[in-house]
C-alpha positions in Angstrom: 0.0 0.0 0.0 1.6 3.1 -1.2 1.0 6.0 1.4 -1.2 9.4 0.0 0.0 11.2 2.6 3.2 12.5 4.8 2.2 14.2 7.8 4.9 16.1 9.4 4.4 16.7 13.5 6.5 18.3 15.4 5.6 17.9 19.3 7.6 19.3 22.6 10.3 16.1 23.5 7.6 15.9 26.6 5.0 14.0 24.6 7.5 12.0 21.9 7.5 8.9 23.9 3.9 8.7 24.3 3.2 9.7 20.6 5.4 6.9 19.5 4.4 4.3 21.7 0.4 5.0 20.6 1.6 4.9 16.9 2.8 2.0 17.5 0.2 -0.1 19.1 -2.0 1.2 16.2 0.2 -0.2 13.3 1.4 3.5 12.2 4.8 3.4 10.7 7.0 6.5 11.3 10.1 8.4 11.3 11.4 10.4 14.5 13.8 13.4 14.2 15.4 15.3 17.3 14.5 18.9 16.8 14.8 22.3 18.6 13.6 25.7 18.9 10.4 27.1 21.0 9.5 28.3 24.0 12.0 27.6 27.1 14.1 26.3 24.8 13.1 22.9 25.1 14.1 20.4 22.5 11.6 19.0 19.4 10.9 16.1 18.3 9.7 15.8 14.4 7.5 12.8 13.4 7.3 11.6 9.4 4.2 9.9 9.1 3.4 8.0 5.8 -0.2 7.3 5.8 -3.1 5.8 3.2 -6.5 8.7 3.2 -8.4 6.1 5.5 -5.8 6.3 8.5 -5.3 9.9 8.4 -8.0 10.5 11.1 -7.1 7.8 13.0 -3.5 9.4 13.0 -4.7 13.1 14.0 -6.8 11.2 16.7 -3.7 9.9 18.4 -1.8 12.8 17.7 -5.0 15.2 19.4 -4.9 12.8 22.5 -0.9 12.4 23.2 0.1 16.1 22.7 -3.0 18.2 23.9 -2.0 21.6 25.4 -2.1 21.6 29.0 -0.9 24.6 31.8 2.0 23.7 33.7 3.8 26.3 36.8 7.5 26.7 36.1 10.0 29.3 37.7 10.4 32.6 35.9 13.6 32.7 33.7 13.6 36.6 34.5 13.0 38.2 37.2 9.2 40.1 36.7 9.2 42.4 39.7 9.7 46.2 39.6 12.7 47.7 40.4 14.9 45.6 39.6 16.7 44.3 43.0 18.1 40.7 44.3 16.3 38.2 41.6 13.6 36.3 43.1 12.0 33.6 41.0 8.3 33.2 40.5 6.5 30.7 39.4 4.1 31.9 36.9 1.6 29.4 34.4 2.8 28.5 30.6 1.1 26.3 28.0 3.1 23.4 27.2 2.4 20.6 25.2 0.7 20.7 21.9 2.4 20.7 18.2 1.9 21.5 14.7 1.4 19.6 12.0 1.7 19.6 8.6 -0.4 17.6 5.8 1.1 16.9 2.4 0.5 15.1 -0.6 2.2 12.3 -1.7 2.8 11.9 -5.4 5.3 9.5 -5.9 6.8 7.1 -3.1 9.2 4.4 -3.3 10.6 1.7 -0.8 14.3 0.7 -1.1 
């Protein structure tokens, strides 16, 4: 079965494990790729997905349920209070989790 479709996902390192370990108990084939950039500076991790038409919601509903957004408390990076004086961190609320994901066509694919 020739694949329609490469989905590209690119999820916080966070939710890679999970991701991957769903795809796999639903027979999804993919490629992982360390990545960085974002945020905190935390580090990426890139899926390649090859998928038929018929999987592709079956792939977006894994993906939707591993990497949701979700609020997390961390310690501020800078300090936020006015005048500036001995640093005292605070813990303020970020979004973390989620991804992107892009959908392309397929045209041509060949296994070596």
């Amino acid at each position: 079965m020739t694949p329609t479709l490469l989905l590209i996902c690119v999820v916080r390192d966070q939710d890679a494990l999970r991701l991957a370990d769903a795809l796999r108990e639903k027979g999804i084939a993919f490629t992982k790729l360390a990545s960085t950039g974002g945020f905190l500076k935390e580090g990426n991790t890139t899926f390649l997905i090859g998928v038929d038409e018929g999987q592709r919601e079956t792939v977006l509903a894994v993906i939707r349920a591993c990497c949701a957004r979700r609020e997390e408390i961390v310690e501020s990076p800078l300090p936020v209070n006015e005048p500036i004086g001995p640093f005292v961190p605070q813990k303020i609320k970020v979004l973390k989790g989620g991804g992107v994901l892009f959908e392309v066509p397929v045209m041509y694919y060949e296994r070596f």
